[in-house]
C-alpha positions as a Python dict, from the first residue, in 0.01 Angstrom:
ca = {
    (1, 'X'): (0, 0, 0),
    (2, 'X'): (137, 299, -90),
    (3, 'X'): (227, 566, 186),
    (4, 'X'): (49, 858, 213),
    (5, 'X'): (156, 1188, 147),
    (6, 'X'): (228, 1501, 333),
    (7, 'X'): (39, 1722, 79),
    (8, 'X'): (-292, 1431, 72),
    (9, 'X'): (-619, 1590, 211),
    (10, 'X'): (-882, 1454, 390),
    (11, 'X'): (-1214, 1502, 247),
    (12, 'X'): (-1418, 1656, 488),
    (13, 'X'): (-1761, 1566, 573),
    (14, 'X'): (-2072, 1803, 588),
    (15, 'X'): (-2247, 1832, 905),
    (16, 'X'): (-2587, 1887, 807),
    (17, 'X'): (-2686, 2101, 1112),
    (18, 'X'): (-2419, 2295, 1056),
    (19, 'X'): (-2483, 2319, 698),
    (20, 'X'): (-2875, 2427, 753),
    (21, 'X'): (-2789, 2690, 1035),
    (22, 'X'): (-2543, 2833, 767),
    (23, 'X'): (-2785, 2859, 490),
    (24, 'X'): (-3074, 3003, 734),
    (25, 'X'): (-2855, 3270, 891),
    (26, 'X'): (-2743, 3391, 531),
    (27, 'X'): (-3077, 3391, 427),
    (28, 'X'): (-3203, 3595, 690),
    (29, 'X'): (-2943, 3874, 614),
    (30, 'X'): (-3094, 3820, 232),
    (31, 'X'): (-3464, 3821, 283),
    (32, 'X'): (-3447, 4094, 543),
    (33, 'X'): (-3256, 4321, 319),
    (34, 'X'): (-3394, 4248, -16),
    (35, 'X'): (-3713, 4102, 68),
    (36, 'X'): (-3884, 3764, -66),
    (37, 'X'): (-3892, 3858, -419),
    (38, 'X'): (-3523, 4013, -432),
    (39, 'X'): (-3356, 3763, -246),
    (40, 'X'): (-3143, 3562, -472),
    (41, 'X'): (-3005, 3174, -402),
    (42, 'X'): (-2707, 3232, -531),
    (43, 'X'): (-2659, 3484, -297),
    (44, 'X'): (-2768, 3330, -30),
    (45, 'X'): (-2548, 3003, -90),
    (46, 'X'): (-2251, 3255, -142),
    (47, 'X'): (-2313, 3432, 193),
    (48, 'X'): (-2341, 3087, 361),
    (49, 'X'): (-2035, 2942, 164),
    (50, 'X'): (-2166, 2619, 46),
    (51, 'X'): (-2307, 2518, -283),
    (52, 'X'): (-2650, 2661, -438),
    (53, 'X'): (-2768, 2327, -464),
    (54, 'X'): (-2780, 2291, -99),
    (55, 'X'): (-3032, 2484, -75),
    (56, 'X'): (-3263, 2282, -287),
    (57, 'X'): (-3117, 1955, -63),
    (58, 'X'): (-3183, 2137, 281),
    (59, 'X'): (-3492, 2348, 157),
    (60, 'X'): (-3640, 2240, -159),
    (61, 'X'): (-3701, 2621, -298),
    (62, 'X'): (-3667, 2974, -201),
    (63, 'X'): (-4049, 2979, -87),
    (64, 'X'): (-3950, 2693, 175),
    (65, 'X'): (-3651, 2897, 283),
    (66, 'X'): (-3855, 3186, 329),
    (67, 'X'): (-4081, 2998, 567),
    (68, 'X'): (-3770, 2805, 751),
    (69, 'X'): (-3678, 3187, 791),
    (70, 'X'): (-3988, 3306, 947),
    (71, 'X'): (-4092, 3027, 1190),
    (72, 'X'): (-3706, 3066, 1297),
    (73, 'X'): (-3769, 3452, 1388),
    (74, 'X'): (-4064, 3316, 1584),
    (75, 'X'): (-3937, 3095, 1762),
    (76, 'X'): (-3677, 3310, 1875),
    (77, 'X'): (-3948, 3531, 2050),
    (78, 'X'): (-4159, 3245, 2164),
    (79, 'X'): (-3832, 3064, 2329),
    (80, 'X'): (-3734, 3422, 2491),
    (81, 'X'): (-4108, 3437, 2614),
    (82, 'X'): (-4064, 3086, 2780),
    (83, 'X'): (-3714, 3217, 2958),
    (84, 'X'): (-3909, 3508, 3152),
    (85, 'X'): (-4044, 3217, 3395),
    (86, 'X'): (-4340, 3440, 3446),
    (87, 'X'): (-4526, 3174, 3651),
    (88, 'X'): (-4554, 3241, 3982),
    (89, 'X'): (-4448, 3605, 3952),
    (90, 'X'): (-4730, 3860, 4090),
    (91, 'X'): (-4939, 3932, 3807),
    (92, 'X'): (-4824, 4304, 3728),
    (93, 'X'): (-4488, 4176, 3716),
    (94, 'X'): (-4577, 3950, 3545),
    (95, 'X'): (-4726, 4157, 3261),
    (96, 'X'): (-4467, 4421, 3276),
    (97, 'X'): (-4178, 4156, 3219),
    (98, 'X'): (-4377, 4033, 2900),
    (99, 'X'): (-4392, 4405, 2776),
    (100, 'X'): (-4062, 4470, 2784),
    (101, 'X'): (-3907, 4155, 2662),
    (102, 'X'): (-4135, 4184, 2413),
    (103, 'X'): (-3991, 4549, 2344),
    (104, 'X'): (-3636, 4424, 2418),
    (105, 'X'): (-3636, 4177, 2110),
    (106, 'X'): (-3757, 4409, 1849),
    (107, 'X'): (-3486, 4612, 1947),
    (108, 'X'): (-3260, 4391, 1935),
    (109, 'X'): (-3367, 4249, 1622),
    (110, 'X'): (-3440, 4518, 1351),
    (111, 'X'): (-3427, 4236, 1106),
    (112, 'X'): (-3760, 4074, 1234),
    (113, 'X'): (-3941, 4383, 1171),
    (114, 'X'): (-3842, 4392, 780),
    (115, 'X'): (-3908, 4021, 764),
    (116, 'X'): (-4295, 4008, 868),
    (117, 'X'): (-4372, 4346, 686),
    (118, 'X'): (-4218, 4164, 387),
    (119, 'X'): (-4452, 3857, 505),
    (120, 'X'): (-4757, 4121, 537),
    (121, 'X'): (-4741, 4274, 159),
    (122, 'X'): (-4758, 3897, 45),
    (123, 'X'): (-5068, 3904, 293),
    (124, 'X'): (-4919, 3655, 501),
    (125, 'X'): (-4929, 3325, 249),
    (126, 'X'): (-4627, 3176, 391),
    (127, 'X'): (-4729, 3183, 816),
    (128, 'X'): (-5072, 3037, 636),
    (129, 'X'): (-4924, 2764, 544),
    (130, 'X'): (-4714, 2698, 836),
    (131, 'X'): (-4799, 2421, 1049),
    (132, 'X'): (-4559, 2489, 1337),
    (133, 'X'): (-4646, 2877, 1392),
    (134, 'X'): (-4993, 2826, 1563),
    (135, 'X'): (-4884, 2565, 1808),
    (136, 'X'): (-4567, 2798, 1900),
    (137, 'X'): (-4847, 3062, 2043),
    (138, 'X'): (-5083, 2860, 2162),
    (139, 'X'): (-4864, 2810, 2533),
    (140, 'X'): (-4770, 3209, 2518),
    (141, 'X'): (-5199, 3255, 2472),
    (142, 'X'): (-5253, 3036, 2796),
    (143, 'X'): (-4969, 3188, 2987),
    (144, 'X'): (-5096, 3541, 2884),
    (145, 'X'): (-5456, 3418, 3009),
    (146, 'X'): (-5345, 3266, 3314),
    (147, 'X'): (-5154, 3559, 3447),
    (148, 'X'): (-5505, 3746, 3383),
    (149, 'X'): (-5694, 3474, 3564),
    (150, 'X'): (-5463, 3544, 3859),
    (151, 'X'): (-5455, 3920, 3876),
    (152, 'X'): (-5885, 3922, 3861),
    (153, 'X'): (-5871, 3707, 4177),
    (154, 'X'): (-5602, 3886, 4333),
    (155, 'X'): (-5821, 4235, 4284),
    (156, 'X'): (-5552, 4403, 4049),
    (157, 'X'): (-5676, 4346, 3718),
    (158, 'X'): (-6095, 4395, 3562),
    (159, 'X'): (-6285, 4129, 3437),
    (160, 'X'): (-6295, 4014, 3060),
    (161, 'X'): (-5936, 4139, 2903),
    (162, 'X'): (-5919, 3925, 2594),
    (163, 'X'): (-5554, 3753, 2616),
    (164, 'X'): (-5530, 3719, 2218),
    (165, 'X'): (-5634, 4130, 2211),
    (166, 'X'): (-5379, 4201, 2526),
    (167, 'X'): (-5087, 4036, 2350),
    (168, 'X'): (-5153, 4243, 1989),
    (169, 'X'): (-5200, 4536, 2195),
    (170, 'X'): (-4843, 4435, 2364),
    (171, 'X'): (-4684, 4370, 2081),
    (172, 'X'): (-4822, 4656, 1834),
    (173, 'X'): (-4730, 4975, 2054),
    (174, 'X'): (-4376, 4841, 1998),
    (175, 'X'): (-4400, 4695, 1670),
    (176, 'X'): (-4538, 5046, 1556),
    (177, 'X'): (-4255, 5233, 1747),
    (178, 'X'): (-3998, 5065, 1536),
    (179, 'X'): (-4122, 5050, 1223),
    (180, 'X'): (-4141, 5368, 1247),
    (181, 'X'): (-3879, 5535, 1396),
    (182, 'X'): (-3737, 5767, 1115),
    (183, 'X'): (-4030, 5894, 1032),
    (184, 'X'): (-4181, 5949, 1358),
    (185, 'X'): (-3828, 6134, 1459),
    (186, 'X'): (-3884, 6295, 1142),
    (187, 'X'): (-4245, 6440, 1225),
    (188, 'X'): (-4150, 6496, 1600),
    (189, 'X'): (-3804, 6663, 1546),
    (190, 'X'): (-3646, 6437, 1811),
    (191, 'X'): (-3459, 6117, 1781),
    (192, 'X'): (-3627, 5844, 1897),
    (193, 'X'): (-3366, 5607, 1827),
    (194, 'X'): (-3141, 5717, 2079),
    (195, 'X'): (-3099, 5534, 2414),
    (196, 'X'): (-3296, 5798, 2608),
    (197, 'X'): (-3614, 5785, 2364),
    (198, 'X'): (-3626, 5410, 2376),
    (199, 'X'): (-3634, 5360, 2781),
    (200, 'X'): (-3855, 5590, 2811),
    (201, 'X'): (-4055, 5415, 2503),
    (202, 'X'): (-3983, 5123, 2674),
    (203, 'X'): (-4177, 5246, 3065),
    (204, 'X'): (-4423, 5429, 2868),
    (205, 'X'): (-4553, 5081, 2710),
    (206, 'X'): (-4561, 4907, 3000),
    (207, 'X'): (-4736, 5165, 3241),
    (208, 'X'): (-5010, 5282, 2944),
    (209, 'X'): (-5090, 4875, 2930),
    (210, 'X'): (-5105, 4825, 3312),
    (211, 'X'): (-5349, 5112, 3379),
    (212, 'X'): (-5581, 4990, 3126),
    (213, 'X'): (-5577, 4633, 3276),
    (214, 'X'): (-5630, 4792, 3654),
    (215, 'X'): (-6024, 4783, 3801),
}
């Protein structure tokens, strides 16, 4: 047998998980700054460093990728939501801790607010035809209406708040804050993007939704 040679390479073999986290991250950077219709594959494979057709193996198509994409964003809020530990915690605690994790993320990740405006022009075909999305909210729904449950009997919170209603409301007065940011800096002649806007952004949220839950 012949010996083998210093300058020989060992073929290396794919690790699949690696291989999918690769593509999904580059994609993310892709949809989120060109959208679903500008993203390209090649790009994306590029950006990941692995070949385009890996994206057909992993995905199937760029429609697939785009939905592997979103239910990833989700369930990056969903698993941060299940972190807070918010049973057991007095029920305006409780609430407040949602509000501003909730505020927190979109902070922290402008991307997520391109992605499901991008998602709302195509009126929301691919999260249709998800089948992981509405069991990923169905636990943050119960949580959201047990913490209710527990704040009517403990006398700080009315009767008949909506849980599905509280968490849009939760989630929109943040959502809306930055999505909009330029131009509400813009129309206000102050910039809201700076630390100081944001916290108090941030309190503003939480005590606005707290007084209208309160008796």
């Amino acid at each position: 047998m012949p010996a083998k040679r210093s300058g020989d390479t060992v073929p290396q073999r794919r690790d699949p998980v690696a291989t999918r986290k690769k593509l999904l991250t580059a994609a993310r950077q892709e949809f989120a700054r060109h959208g679903l219709a500008g993203a390209r594959v090649d790009e994306i494979a590029e950006r990941a460093g692995v070949n385009k057709q890996l994206v057909y193996h992993y995905f199937g198509d760029k429609d697939a990728l785009y939905l592997a994409v979103l239910e990833w964003v989700y369930e990056d809020i969903r698993e941060q939501e299940r972190r807070l530990n918010l049973k057991g915690l007095p029920p305006e605690k409780a609430i407040r801790k949602l509000i501003e994790a909730s505020f927190d993320h979109l902070a922290a990740n402008p991307d997520f607010i391109v992605l499901l405006n991008d998602e709302n022009r195509g009126g929301a075909r691919h999260v249709r035809g998800s089948t992981r999305l509405e069991a990923m909210h169905s636990p943050l729904v119960r949580s959201v209406s047990h913490i209710l449950n527990e704040g009517v009997r403990s006398g700080v919170f009315r009767k008949g708040i909506d849980p599905v209603q509280l968490y849009i409301s939760i989630a929109g007065l943040s959502y809306f804050f930055f999505s909009n940011t330029p131009t509400l800096s813009a129309i206000f002649g102050k910039d809201l993007s700076s630390r100081a806007q944001r916290r108090a952004r941030r309190r503003h949220v939480a005590d606005l939704v707290l007084q209208s839950l309160r008796p």
